[in-house]
Backbone as numpy.savetxt, mean C-alpha at the origin, in Angstrom:
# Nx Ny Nz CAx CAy CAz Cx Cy Cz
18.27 0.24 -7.41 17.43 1.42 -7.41 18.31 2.66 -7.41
18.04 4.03 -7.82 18.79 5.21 -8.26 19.10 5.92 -6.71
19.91 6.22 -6.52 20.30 6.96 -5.58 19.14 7.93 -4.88
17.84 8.22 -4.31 16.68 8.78 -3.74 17.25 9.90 -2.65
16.89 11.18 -2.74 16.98 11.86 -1.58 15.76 12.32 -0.67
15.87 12.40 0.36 14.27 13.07 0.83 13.78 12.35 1.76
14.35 10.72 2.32 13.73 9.97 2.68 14.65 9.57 3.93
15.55 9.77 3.98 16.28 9.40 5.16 16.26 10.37 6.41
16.50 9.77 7.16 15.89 10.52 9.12 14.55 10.55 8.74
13.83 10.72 7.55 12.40 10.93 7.88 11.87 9.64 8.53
10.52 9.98 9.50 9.51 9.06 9.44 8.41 8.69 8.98
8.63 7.55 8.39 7.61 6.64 7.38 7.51 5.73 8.47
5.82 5.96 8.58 4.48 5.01 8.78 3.99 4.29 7.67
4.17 3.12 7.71 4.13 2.09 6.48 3.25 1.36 7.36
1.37 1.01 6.86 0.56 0.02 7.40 0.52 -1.32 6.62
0.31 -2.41 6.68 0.06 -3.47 6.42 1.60 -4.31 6.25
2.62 -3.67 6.93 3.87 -3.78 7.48 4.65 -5.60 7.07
3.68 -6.24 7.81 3.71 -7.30 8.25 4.53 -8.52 7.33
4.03 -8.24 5.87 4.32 -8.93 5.17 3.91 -8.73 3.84
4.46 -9.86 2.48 4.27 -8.59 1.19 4.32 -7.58 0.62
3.51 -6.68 0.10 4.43 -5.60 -0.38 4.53 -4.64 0.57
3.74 -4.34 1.99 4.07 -3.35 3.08 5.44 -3.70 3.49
5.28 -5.00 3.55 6.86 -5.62 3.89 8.10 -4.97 3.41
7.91 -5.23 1.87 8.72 -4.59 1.27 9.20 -3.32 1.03
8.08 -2.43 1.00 8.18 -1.35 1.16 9.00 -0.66 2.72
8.50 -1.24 3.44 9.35 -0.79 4.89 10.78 -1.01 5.04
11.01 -2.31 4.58 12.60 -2.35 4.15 13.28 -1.27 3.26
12.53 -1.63 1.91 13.20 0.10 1.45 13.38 0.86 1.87
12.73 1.48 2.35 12.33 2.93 3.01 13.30 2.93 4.20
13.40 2.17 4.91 14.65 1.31 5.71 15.92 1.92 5.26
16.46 0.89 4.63 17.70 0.70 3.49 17.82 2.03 3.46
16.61 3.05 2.82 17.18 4.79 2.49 17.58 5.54 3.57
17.93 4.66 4.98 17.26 5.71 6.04 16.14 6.33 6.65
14.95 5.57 5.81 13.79 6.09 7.02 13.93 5.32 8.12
13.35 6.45 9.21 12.96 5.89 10.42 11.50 5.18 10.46
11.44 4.30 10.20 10.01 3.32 9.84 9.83 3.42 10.81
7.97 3.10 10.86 6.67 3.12 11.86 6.23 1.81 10.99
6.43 0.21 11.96 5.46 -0.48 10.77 4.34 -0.46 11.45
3.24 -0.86 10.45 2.03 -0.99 11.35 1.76 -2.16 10.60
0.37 -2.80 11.74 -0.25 -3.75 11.08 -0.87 -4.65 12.20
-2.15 -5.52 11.75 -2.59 -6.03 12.81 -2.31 -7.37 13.23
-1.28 -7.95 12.45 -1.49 -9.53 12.71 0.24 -9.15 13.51
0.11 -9.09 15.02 1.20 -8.54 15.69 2.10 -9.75 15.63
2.25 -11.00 15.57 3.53 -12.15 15.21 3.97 -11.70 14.21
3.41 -11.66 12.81 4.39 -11.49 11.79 5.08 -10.09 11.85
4.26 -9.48 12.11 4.62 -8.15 12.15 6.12 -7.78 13.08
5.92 -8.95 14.36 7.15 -8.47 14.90 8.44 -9.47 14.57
7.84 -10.37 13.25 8.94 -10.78 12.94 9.51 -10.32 11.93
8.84 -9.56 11.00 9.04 -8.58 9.89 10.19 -7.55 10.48
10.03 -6.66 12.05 10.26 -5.68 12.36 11.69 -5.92 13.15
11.68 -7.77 13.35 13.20 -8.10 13.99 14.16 -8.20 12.99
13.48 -9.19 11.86 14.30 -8.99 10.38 15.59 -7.54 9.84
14.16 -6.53 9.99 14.97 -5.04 9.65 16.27 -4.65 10.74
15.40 -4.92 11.96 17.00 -4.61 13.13 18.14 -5.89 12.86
17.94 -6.82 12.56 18.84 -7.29 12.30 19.83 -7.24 11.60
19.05 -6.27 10.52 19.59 -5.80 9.26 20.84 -4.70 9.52
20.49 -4.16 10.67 20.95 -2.76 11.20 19.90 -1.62 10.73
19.13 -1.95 10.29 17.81 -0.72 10.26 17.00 -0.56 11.09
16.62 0.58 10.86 15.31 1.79 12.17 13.66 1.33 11.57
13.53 0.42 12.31 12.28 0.12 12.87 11.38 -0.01 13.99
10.29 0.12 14.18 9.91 -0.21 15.10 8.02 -0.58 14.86
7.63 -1.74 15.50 6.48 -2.24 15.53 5.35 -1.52 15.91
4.23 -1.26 15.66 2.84 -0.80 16.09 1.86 -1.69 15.84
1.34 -2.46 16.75 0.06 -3.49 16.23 -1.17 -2.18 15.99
-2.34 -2.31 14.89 -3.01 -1.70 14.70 -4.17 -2.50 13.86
-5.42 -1.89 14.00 -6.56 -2.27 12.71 -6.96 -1.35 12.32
-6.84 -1.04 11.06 -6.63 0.68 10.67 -8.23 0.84 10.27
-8.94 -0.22 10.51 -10.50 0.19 10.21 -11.10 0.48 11.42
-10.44 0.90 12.83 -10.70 1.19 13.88 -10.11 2.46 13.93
-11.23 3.97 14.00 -10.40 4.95 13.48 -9.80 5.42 14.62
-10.53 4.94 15.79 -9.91 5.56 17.54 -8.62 4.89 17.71
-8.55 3.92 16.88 -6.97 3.24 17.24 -5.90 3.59 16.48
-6.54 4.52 15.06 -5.42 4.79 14.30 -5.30 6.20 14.61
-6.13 6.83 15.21 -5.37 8.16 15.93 -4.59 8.19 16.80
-5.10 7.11 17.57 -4.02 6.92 18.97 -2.55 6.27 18.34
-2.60 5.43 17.55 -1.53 5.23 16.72 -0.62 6.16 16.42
-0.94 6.90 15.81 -0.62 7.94 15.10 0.20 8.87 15.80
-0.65 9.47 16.97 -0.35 10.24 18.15 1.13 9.32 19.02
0.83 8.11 18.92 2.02 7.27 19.61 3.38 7.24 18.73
2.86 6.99 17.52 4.45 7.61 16.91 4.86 8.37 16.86
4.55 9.50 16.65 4.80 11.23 16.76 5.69 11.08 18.31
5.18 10.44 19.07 5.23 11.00 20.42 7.05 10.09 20.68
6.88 8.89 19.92 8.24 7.94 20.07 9.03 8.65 19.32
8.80 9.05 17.70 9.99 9.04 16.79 10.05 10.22 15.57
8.87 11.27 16.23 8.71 11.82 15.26 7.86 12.80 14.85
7.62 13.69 14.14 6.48 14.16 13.18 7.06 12.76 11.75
5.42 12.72 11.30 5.17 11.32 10.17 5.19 12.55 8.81
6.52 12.33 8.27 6.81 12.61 6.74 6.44 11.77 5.77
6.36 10.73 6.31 5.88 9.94 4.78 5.02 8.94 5.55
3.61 8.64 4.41 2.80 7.64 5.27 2.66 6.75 4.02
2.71 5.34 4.07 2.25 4.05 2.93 1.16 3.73 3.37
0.09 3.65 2.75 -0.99 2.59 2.94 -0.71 1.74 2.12
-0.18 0.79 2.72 -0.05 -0.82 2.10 -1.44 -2.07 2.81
-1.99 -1.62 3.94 -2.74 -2.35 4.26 -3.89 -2.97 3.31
-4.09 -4.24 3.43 -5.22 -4.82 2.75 -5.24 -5.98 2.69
-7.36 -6.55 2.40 -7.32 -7.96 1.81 -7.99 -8.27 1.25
-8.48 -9.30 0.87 -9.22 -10.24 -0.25 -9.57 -11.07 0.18
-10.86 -10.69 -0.67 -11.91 -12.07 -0.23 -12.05 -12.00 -2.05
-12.64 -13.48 -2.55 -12.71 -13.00 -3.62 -14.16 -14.19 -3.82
-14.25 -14.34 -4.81 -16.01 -14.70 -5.00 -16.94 -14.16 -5.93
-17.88 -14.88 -6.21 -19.56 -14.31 -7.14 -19.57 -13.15 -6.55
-19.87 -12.39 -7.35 -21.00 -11.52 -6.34 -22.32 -11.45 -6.39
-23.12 -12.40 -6.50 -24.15 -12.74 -6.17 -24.17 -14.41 -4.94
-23.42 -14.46 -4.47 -22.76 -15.06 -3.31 -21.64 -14.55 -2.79
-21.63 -13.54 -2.21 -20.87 -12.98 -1.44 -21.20 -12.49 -0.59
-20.73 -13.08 0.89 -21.46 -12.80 1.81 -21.17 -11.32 2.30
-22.32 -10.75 3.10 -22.20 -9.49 3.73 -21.01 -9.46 4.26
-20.45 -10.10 5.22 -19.37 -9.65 5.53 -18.31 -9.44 5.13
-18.01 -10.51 4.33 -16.62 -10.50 3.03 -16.67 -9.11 2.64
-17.92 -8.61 1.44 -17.95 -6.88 1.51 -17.29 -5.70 2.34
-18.10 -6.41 3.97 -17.62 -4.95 4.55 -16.20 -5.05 4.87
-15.56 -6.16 5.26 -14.35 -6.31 5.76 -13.30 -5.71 4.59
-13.52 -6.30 3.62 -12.98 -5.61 2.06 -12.83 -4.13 2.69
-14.01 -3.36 2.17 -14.17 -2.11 2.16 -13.19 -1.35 3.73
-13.94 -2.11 4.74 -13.42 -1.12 5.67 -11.97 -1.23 5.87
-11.03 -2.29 5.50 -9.49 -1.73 5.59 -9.22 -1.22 4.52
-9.75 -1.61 2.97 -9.15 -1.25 2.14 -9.23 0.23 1.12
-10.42 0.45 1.94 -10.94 1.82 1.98 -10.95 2.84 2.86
-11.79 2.06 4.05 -11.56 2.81 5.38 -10.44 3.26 5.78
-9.87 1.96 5.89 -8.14 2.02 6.61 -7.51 3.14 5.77
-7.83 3.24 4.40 -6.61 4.39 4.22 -7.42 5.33 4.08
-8.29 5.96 4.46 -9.16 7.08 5.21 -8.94 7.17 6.08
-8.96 6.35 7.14 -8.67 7.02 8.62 -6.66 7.00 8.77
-6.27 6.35 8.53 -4.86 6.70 8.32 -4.40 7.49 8.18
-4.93 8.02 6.71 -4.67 9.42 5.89 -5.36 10.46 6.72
-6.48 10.00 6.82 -7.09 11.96 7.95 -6.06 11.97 9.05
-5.66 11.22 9.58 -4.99 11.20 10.82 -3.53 11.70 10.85
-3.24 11.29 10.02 -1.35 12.09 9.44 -1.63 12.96 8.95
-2.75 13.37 7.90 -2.84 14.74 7.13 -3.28 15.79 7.96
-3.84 15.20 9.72 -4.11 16.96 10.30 -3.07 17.50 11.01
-1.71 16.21 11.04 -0.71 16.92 11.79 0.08 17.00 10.57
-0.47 16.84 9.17 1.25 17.25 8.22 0.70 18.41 7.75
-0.73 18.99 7.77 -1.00 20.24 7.13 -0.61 21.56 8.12
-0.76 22.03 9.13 0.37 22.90 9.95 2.13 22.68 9.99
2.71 21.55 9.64 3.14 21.71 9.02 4.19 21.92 7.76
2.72 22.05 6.70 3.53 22.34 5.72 4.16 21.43 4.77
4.12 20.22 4.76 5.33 19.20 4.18 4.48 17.69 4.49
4.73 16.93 3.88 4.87 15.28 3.82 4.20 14.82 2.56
4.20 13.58 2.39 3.84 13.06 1.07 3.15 11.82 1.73
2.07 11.46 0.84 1.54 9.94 1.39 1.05 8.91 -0.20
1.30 8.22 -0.17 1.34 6.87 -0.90 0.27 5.53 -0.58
-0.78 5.45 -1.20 -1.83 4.89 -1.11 -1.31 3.88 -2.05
-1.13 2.06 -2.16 -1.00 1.36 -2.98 -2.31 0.49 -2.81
-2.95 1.04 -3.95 -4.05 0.22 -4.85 -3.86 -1.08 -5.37
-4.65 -1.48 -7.02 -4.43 -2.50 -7.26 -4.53 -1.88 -9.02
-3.89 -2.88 -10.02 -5.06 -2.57 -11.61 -6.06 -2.91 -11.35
-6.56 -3.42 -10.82 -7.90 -4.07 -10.31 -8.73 -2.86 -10.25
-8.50 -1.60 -10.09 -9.37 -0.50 -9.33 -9.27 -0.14 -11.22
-8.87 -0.70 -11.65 -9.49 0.31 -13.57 -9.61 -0.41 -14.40
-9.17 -2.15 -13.73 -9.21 -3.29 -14.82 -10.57 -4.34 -14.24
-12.02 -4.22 -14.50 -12.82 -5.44 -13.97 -12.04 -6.45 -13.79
-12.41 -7.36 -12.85 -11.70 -8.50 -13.02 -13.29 -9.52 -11.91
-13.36 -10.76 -12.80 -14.15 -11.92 -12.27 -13.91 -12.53 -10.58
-15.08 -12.44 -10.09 -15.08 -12.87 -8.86 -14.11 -11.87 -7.74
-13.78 -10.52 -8.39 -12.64 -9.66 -7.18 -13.83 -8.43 -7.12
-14.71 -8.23 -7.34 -15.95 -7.31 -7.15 -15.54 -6.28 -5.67
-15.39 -7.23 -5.20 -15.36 -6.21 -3.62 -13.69 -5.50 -3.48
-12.58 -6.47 -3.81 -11.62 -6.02 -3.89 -11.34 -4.95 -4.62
-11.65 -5.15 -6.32 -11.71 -4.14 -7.56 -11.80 -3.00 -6.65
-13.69 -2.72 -6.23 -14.07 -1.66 -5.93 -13.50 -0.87 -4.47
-13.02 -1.63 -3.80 -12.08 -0.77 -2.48 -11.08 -0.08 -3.22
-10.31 -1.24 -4.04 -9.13 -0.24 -4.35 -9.19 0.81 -4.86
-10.37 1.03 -6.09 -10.51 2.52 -6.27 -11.01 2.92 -5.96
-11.81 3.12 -4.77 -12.04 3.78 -3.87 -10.99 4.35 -3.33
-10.29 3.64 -2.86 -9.28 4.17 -2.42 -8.21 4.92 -3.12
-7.95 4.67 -4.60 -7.34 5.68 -5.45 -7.59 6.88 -5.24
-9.06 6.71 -6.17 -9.83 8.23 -5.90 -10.01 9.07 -4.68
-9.91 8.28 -3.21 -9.68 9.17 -2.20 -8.54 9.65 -2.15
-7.72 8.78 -2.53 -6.58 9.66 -2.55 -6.02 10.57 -3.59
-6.35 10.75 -4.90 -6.24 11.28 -5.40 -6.86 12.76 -4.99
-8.62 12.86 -4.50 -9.28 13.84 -4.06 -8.18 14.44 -2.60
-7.67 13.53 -2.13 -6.70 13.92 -0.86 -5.61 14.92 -1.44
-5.18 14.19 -2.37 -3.74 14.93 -3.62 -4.66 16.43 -3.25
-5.81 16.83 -3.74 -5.85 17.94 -4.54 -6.28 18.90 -3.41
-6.79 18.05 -2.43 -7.07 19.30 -1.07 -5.46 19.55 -0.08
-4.81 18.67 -0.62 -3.44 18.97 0.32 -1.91 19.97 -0.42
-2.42 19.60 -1.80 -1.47 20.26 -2.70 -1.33 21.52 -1.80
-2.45 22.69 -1.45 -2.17 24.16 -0.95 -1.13 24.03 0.17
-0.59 22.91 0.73 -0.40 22.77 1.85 1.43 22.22 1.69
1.50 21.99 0.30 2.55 21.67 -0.39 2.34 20.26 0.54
1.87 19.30 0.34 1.68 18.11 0.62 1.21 16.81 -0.69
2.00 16.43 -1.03 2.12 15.35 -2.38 1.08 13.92 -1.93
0.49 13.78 -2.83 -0.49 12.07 -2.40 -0.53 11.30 -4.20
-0.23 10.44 -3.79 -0.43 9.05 -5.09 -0.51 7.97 -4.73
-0.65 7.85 -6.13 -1.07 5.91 -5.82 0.20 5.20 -6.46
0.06 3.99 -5.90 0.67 3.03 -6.62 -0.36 1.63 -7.36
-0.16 1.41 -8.38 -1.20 0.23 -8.42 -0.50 -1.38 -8.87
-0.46 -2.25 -7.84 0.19 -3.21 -8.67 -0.58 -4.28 -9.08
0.15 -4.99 -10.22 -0.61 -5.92 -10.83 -0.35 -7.26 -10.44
-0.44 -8.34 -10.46 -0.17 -9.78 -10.16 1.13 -9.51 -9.61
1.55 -9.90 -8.35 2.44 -9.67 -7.86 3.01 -11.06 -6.65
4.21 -11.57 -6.38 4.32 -12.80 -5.67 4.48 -12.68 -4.27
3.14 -12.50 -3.77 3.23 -12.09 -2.78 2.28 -12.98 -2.03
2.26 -13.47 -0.82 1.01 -14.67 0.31 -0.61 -14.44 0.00
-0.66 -12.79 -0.50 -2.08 -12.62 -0.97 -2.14 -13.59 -2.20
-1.60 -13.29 -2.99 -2.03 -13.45 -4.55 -1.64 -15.63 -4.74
-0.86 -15.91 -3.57 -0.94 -17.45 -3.52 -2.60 -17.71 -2.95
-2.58 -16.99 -2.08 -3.92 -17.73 -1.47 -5.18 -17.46 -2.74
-5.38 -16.59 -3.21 -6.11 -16.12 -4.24 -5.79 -17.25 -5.46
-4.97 -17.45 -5.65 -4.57 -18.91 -7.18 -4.96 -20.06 -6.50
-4.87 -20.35 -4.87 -5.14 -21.41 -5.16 -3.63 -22.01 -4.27
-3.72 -22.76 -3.35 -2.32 -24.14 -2.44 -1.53 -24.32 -3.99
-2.82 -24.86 -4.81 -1.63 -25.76 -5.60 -1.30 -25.64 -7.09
-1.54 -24.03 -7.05 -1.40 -23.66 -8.37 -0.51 -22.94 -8.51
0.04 -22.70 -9.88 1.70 -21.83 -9.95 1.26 -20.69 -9.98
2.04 -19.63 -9.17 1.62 -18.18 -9.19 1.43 -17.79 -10.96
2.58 -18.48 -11.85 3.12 -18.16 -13.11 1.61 -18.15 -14.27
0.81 -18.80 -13.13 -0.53 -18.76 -14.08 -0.66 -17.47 -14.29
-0.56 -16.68 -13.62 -1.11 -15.07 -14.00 -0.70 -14.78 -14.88
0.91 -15.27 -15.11 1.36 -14.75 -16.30 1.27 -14.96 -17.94
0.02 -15.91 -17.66 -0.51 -16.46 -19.12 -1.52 -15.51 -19.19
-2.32 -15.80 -18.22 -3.72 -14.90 -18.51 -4.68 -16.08 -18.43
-6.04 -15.45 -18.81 -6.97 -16.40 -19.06 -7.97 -16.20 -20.02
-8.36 -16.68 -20.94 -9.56 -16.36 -21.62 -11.15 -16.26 -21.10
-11.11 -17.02 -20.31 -12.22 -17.40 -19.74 -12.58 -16.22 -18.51
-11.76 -15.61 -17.92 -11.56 -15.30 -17.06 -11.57 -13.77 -17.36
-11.11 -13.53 -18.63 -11.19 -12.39 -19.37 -9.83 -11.11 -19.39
-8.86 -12.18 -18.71 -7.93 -11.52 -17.99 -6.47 -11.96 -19.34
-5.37 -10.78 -19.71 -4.65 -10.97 -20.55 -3.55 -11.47 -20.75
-3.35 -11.56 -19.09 -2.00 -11.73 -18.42 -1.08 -10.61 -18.60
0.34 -10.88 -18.76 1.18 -10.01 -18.30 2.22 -10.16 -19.41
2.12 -8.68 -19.99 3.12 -8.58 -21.47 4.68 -9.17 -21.67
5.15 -8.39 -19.73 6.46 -8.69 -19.33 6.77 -10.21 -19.11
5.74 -10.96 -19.31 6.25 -12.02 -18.99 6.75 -12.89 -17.57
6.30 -11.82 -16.83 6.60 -12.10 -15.35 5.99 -11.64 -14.32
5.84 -12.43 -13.48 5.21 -11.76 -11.92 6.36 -10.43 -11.40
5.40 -9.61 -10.41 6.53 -8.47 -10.24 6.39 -9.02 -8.58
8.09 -8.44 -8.21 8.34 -8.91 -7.09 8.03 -7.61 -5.77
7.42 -7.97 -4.58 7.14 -7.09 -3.87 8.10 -5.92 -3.89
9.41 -5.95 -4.36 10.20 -4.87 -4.24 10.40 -4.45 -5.74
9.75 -4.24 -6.85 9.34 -3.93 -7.51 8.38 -3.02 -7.39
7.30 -3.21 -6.56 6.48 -2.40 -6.22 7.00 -1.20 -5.19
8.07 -1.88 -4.28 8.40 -1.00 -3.25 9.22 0.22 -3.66
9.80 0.31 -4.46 10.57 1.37 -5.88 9.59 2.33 -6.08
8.39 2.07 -6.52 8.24 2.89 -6.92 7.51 3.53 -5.84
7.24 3.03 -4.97 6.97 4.38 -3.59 7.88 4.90 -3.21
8.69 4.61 -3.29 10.16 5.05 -2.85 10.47 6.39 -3.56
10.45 5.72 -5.05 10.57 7.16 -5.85 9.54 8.53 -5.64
7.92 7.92 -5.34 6.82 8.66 -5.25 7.49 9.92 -4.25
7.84 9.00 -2.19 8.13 9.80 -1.74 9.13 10.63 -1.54
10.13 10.19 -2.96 11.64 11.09 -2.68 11.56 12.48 -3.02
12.58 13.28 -3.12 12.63 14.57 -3.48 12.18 14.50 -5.36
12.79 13.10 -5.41 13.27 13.47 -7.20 11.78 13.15 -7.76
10.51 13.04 -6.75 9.00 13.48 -7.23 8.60 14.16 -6.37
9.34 15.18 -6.49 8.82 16.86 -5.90 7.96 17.41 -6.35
7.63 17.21 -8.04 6.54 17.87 -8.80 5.14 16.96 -9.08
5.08 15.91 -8.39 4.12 14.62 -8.73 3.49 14.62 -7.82
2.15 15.00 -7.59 0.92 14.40 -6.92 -0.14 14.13 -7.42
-0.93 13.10 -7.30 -2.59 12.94 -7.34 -2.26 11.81 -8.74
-0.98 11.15 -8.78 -0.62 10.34 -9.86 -1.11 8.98 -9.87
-0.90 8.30 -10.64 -1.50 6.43 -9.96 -0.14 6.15 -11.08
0.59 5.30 -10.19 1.44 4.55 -11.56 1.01 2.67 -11.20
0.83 2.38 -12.06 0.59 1.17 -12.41 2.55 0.18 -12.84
1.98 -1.29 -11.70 3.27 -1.83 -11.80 2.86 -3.38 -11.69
2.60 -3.33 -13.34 1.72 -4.69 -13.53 2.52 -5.14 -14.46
3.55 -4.97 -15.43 4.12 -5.54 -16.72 3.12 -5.30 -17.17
2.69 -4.04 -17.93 1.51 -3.95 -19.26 0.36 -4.89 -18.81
0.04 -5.32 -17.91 -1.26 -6.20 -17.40 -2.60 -5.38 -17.93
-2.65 -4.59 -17.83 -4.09 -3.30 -17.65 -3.79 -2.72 -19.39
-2.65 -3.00 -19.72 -3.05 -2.39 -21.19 -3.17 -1.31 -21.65
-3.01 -0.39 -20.27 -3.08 1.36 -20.07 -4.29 1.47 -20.34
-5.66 1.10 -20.33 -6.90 1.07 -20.83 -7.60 2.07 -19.84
């Protein structure tokens, strides 16, 4: 990755921490010198994710959280500030999948969808954006899916969080810009990560994605390859460095041509 400035001593709050691409992303951000905040609710992995990095010799430190609990992600919030920081850079990496008909899909699968993968980076984002607008400065990074611009069979609830969640953040981009405060997305596409195994299937090759399907309506992937969680983690990296000083309210897509730019 290119030499990044902007990101080191800062603190980055990175949610869904634990594992996959939050995972990844926190290491980066790591590696540059951030002072990471991971968050996330499944507190084992999370604090084995967060021993990994010190082992590494990197600045981490653990926060168990459920970011669809908005009293817990203020208090969150308020608790890092108070350990390591004002929060310069925030990731919403949190999220999950249920996937299914949607005309069998149960109520709850829906809300659970929605409320981390929507909620969570709503209450996240209000919560860092009322202490980064006095002042003055931070950037935040919402990672979506193609899913939020590409239909896709049986991901109905997933599809629609994620752009939800784009578009909030994009609408976030444009009320924070006055404030010189940067917001984007990231969107990735089939990616090899514990989500996207459980989603194929115990005993199927991730590499299926990379055919596609007819049936399925899906094209696969031009590049020829699954992208690796730190693939994705690049390009937040770049989002929150100096050298995208002029970039907000962007979505970059990191699918290998998956979406087709459509």
């Amino acid at each position: 990755m290119m030499e990044l400035s902007g990101i080191a001593s800062k603190v980055a709050l990175v949610t869904g921490a634990a594992q996959g691409i939050g995972a990844a992303v926190a290491r980066t951000l790591a590696e540059a010198g951030a002072l990471v905040a991971a968050a996330d609710r499944n507190t084992e992995r999370l604090g084995t994710a967060v021993t990994k990095l010190e082992a590494d010799g990197l600045t981490a430190r653990g926060y168990p959280v459920d970011v669809s609990d908005s009293a817990a992600v203020d208090a969150l919030v308020r608790l890092v500030e108070d350990e390591q920081g004002p929060v310069d850079i925030l990731v919403n990496a949190a999220g999950v999948l249920h996937t299914g008909s949607i005309v069998e899909l149960p109520d709850r699968h829906w809300s659970e969808v929605f409320s981390v993968n929507a909620g969570g980076v709503f209450n996240v984002s209000r919560a860092v954006a009322r202490r980064m607008i006095p002042r003055r400065r931070g950037t935040i990074v919402t990672v979506a899916s193609n899913a939020a611009g590409v239909p896709r069979v049986n991901m109905a609830a997933y599809a629609a969080s994620k752009a939800a969640s784009a578009q909030f953040t994009r609408c976030l981009g444009l009320e924070l810009a006055g404030h010189g405060i940067r917001c984007n997305v990231v969107s990735p596409g089939s990616t090899d990560t514990p989500m996207l195994r459980t989603m194929l299937g115990e005993h199927t090759d991730p590499a299926f994605a990379v055919e596609g399907s007819l049936a399925a309506y899906r094209v696969g992937i031009p590049l020829r390859k699954l992208a690796q969680p730190s693939d994705v983690a690049d390009a937040v990296a770049f989002l929150v460095s100096d050298q995208a000083g002029h970039i907000t309210m962007h979505d970059i897509y990191v699918d290998g041509g998956a979406a087709l730019h459509v």
